[in-house]
BALOBA-1460 file (C-alpha; in Angstrom, 3 decimals):
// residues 242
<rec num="1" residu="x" x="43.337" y="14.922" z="161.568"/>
<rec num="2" residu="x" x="43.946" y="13.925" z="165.147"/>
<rec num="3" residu="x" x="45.279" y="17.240" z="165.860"/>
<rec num="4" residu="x" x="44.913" y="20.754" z="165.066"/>
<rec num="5" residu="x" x="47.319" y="22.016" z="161.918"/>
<rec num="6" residu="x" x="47.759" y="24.099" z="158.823"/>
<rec num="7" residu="x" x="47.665" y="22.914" z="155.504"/>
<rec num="8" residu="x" x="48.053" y="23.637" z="151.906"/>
<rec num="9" residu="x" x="47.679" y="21.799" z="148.526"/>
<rec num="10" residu="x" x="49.622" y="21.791" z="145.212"/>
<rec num="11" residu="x" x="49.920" y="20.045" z="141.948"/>
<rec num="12" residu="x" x="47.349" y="19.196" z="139.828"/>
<rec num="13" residu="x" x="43.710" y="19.661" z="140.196"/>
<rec num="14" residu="x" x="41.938" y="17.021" z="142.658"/>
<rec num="15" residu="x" x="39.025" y="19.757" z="143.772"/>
<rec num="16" residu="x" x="38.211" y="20.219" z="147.428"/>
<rec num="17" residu="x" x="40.004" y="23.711" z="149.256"/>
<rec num="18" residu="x" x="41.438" y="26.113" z="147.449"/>
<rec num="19" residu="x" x="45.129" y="25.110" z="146.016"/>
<rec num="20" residu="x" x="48.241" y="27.316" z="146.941"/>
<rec num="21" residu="x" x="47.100" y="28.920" z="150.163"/>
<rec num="22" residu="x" x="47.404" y="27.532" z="153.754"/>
<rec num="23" residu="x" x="44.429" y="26.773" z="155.664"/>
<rec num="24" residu="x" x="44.032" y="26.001" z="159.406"/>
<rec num="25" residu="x" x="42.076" y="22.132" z="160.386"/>
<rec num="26" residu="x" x="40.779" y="21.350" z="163.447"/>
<rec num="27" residu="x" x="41.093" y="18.031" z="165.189"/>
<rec num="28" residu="x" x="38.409" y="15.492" z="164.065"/>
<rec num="29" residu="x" x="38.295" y="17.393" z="161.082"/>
<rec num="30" residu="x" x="38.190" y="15.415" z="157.556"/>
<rec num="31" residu="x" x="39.542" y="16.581" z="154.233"/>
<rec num="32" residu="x" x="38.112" y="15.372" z="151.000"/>
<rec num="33" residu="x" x="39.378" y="15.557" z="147.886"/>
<rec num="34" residu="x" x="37.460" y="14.327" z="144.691"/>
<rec num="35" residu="x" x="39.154" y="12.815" z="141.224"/>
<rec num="36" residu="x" x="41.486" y="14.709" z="139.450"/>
<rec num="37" residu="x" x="40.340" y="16.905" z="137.254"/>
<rec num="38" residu="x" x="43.391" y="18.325" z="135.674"/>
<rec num="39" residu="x" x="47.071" y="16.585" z="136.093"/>
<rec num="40" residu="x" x="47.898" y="13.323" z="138.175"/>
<rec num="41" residu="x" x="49.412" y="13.902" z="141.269"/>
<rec num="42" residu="x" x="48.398" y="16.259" z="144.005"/>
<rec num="43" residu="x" x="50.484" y="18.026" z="146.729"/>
<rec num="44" residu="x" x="49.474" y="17.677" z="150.964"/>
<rec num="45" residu="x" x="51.791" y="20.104" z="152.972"/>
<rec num="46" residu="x" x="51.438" y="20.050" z="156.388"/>
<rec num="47" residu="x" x="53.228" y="22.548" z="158.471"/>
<rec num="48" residu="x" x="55.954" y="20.802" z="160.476"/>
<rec num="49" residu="x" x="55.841" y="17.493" z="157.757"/>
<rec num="50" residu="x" x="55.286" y="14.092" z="158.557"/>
<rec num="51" residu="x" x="56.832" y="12.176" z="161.121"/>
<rec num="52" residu="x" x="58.603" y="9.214" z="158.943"/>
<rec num="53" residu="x" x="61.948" y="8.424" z="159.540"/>
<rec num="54" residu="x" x="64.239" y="9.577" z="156.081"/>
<rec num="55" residu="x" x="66.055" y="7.021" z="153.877"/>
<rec num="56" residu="x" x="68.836" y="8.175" z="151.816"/>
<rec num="57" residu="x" x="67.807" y="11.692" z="153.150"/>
<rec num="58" residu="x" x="64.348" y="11.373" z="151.505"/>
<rec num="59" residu="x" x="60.966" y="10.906" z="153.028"/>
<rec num="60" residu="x" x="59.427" y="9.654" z="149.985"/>
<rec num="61" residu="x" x="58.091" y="6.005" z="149.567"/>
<rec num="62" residu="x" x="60.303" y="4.084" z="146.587"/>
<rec num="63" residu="x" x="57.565" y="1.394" z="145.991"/>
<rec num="64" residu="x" x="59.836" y="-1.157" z="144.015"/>
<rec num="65" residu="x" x="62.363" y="-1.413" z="146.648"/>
<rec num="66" residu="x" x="59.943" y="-1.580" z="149.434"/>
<rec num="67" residu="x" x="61.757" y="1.314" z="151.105"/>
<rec num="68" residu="x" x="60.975" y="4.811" z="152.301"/>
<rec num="69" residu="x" x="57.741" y="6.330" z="153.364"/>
<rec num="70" residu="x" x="55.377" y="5.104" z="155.243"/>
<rec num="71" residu="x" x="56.413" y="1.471" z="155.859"/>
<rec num="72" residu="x" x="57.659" y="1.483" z="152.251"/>
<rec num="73" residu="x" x="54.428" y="0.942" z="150.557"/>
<rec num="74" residu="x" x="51.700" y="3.231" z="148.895"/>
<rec num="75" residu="x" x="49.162" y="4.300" z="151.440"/>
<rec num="76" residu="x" x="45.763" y="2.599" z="152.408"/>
<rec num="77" residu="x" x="42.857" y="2.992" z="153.802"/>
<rec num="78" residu="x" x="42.652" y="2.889" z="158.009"/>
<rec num="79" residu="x" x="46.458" y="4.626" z="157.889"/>
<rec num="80" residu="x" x="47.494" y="6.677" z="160.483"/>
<rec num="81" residu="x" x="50.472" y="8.896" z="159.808"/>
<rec num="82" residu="x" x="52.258" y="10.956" z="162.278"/>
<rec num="83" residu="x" x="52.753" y="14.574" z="162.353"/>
<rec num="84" residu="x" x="55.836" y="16.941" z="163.451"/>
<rec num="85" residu="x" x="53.569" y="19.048" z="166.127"/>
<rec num="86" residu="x" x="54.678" y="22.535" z="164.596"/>
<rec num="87" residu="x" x="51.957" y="25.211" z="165.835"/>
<rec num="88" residu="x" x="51.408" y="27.951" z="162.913"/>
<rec num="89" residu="x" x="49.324" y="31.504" z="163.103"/>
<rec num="90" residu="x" x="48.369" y="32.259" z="159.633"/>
<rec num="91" residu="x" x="48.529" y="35.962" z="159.111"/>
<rec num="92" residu="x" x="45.781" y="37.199" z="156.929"/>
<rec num="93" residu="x" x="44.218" y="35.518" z="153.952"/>
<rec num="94" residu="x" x="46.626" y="34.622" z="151.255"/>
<rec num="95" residu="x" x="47.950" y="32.677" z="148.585"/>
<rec num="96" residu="x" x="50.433" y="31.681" z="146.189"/>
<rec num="97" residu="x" x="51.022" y="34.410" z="143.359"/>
<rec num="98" residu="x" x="50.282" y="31.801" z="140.335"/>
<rec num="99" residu="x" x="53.543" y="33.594" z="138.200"/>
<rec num="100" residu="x" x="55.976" y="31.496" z="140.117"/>
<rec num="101" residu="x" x="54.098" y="28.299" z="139.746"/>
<rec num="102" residu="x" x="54.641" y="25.312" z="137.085"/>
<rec num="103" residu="x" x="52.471" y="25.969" z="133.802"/>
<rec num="104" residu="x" x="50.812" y="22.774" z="134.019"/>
<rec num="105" residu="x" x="48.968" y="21.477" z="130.963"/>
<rec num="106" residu="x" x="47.525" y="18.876" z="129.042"/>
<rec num="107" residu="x" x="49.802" y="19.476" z="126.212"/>
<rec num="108" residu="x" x="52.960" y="21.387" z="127.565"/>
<rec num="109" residu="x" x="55.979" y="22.903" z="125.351"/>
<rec num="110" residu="x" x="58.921" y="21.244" z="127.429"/>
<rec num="111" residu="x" x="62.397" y="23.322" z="126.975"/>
<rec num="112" residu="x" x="65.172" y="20.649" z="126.137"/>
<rec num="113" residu="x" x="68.837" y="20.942" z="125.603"/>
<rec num="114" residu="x" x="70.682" y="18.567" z="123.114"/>
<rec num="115" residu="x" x="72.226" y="15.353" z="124.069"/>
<rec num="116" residu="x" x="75.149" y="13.232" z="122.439"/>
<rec num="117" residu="x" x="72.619" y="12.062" z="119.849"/>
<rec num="118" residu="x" x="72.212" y="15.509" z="117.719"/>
<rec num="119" residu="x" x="70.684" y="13.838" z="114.679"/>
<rec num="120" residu="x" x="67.761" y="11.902" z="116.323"/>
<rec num="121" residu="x" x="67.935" y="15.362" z="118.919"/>
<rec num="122" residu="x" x="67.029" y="17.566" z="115.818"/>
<rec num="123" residu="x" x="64.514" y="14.925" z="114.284"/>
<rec num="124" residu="x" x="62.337" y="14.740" z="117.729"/>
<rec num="125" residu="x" x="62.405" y="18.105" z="118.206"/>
<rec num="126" residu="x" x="60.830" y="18.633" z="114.690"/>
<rec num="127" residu="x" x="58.403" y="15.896" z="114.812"/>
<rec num="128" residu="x" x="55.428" y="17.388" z="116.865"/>
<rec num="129" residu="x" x="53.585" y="16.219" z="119.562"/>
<rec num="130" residu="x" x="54.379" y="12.812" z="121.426"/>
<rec num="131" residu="x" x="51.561" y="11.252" z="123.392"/>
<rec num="132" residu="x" x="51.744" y="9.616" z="126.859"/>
<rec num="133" residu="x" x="51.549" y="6.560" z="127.075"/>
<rec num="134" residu="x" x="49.867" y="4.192" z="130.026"/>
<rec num="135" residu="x" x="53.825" y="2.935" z="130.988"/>
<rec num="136" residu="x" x="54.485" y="6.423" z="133.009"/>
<rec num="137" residu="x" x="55.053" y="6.465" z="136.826"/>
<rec num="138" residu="x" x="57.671" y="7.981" z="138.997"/>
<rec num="139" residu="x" x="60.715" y="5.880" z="137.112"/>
<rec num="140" residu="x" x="59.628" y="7.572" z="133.570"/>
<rec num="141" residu="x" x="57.419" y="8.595" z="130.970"/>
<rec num="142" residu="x" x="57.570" y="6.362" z="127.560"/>
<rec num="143" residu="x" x="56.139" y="8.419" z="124.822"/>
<rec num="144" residu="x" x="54.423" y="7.694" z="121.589"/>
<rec num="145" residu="x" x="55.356" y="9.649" z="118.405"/>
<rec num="146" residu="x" x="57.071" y="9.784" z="115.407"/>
<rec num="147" residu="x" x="59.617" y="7.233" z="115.712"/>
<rec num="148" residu="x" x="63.233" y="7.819" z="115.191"/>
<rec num="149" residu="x" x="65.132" y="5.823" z="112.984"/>
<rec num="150" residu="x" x="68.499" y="4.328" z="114.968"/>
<rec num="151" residu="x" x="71.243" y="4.975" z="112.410"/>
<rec num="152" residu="x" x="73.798" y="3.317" z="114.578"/>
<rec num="153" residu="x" x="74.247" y="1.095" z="117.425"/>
<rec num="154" residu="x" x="73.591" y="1.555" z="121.320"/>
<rec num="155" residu="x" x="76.082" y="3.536" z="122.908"/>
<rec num="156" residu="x" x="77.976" y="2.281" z="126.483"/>
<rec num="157" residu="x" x="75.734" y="2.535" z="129.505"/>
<rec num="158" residu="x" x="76.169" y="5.609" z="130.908"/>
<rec num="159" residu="x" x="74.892" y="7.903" z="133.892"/>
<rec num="160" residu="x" x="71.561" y="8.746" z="133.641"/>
<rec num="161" residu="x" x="69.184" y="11.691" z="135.731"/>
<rec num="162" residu="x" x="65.536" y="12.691" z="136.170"/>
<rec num="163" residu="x" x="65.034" y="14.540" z="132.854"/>
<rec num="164" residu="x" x="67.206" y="12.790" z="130.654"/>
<rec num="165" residu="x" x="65.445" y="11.719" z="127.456"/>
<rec num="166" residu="x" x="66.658" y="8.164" z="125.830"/>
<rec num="167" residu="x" x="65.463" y="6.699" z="122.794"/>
<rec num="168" residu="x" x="65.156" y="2.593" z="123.118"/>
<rec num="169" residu="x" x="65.305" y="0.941" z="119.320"/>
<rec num="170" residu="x" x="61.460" y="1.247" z="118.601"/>
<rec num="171" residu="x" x="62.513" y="4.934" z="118.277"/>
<rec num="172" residu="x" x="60.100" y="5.948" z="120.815"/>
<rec num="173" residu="x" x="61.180" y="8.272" z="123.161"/>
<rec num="174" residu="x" x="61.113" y="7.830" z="127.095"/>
<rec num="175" residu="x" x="61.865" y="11.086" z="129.724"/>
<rec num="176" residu="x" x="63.104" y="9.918" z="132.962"/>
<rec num="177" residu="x" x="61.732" y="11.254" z="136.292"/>
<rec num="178" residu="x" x="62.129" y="11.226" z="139.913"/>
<rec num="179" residu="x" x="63.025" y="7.538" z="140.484"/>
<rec num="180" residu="x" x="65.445" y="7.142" z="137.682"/>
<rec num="181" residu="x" x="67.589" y="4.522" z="137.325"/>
<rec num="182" residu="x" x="71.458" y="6.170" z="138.070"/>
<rec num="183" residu="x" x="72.710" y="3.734" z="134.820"/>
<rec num="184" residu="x" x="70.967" y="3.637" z="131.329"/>
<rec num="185" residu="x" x="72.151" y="2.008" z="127.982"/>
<rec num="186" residu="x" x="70.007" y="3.662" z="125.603"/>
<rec num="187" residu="x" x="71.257" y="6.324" z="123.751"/>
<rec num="188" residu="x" x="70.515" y="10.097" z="125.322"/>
<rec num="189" residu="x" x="68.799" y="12.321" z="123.043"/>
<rec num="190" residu="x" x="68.709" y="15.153" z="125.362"/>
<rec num="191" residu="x" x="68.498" y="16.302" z="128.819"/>
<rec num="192" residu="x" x="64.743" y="18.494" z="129.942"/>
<rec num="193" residu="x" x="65.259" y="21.625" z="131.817"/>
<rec num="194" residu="x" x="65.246" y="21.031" z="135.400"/>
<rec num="195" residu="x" x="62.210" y="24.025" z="135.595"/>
<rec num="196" residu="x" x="60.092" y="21.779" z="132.864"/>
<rec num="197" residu="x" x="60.371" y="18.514" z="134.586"/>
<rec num="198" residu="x" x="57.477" y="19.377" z="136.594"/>
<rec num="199" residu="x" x="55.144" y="20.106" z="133.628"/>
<rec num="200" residu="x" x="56.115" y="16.267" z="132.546"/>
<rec num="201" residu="x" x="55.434" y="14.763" z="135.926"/>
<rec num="202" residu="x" x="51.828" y="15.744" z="135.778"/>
<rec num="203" residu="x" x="50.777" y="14.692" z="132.620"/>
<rec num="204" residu="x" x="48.213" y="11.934" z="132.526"/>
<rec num="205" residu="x" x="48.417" y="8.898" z="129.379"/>
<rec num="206" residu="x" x="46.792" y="10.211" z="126.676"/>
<rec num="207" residu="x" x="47.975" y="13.629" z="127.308"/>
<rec num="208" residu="x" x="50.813" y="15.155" z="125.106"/>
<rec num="209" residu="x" x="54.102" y="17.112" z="124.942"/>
<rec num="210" residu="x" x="56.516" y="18.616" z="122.412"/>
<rec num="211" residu="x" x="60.070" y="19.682" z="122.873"/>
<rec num="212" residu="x" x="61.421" y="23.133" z="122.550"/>
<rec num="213" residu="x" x="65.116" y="23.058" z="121.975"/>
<rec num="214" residu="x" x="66.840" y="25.780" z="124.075"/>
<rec num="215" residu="x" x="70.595" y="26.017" z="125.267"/>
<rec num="216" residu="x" x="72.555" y="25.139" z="128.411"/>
<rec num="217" residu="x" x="72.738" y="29.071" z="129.039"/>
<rec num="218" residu="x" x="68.654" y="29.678" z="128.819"/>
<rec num="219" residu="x" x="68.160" y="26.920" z="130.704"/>
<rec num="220" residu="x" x="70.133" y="28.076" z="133.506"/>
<rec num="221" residu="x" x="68.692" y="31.223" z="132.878"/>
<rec num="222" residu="x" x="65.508" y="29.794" z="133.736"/>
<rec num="223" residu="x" x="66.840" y="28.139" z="136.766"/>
<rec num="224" residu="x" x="68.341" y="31.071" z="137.959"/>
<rec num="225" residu="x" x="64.992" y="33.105" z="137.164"/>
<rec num="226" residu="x" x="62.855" y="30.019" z="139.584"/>
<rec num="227" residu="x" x="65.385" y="29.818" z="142.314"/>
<rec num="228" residu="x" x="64.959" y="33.678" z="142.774"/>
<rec num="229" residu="x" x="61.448" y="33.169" z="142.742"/>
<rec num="230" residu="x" x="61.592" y="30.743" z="145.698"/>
<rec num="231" residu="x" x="63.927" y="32.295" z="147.442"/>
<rec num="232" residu="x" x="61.584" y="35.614" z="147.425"/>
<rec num="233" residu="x" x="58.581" y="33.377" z="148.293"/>
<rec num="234" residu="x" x="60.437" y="31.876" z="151.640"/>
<rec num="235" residu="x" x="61.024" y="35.373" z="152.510"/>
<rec num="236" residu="x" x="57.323" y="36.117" z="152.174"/>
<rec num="237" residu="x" x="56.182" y="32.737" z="154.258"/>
<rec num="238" residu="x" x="58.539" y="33.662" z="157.281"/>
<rec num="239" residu="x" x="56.349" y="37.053" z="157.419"/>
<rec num="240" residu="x" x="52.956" y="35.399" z="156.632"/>
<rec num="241" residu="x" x="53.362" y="32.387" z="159.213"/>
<rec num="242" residu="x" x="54.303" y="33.136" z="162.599"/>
């Protein structure tokens, strides 16, 4: 760090300072993190954010377009990324209460809410665990099962979302994430609760999943219950950093 800041991290386990708490650095300081130990992707906040300008209103790097980010690429090492000078007084030590966070696990129950596909929606749901499979990244997560039998042809292409589950013809089913596609022809089994999508961005290949059906009402529910939970948590930051 060139310059003094405060800091927290998130997401999965990559060891290194405590997670979900901020923590004041000093210029000339260095932060090291180890492997992961738990999950696959790992959370840097810095208080006032990084100093990259936004595409499409984002500030994330979309590697296959070569946009976004820093210089649209993934990082390396000798970088030097600009900070939004935003001075912070951390009042007290505190973190995170860990009932508002993601469950994250190496085998997560994901909530899921039926798609136009009912049959194969009911088969999946009853077929156990699906592993993760090396071909997961920010796009999607193809999965490795039970395979479900097509018993008729590909629908239209159709609008697509992070969390909507297709099913290509090897019956194996794929959950789409952050960088979806907006367009998909495979048929849509199902659509994951916008509060579980998080559990399946942070499992590793070889880890597993299984789908919980639940309803459009509990998943709002659910929704409704996390967006409370943040909004009580801002509250609590604007009194803990001055």
């Amino acid at each position: 760090f060139s310059s003094d800041a405060v800091v927290a991290l998130g997401g999965g386990d990559f060891g290194g300072p405590e997670r979900w708490r901020p923590f004041r650095v000093q210029a000339g300081s260095v932060l090291r993190l180890s492997a992961a130990r738990s999950g696959c992707r790992g959370y840097l906040a810095v208080a006032g954010g990084i100093a990259i300008p936004p595409v499409l209103g984002s500030a994330s790097t979309y590697v296959r377009a070569g946009i976004g980010g820093f210089r649209g690429r993934p990082l390396r090492d000798g970088d030097v990324l600009p900070l939004v000078r935003a001075p912070r007084k951390i009042r007290d030590r505190w973190r995170i209460d860990e009932r508002i966070l993601p469950r994250y696990a190496s085998a997560p129950a994901v909530r899921i809410i039926a798609g136009a596909r009912r049959e194969d929606f009911d088969v999946m749901c009853r077929a156990g665990a699906y592993r993760v499979t090396p071909q997961a990244d920010r796009m999607g997560v193809r999965l490795a099962g039970t395979a479900i039998a097509r018993r008729r042809p590909d629908a239209r292409s159709s609008p697509v979302a992070p969390g909507t589950v297709q099913m290509p013809p090897d019956g194996q089913p794929i959950v789409l994430l952050a960088d979806a596609q907006t367009i998909g022809g495979y048929p849509q089994v199902g659509y994951i609760a916008s509060v579980d999508i998080p559990l399946v961005a942070q499992l590793r290949p070889g880890d597993a999943m299984r789908f919980v059906p639940v309803s459009m009402a509990e998943a709002r529910e659910a929704w409704l219950a996390r967006e409370h939970a943040v909004s009580r948590l801002q509250e609590g930051l604007a009194q803990k950093l001055a």
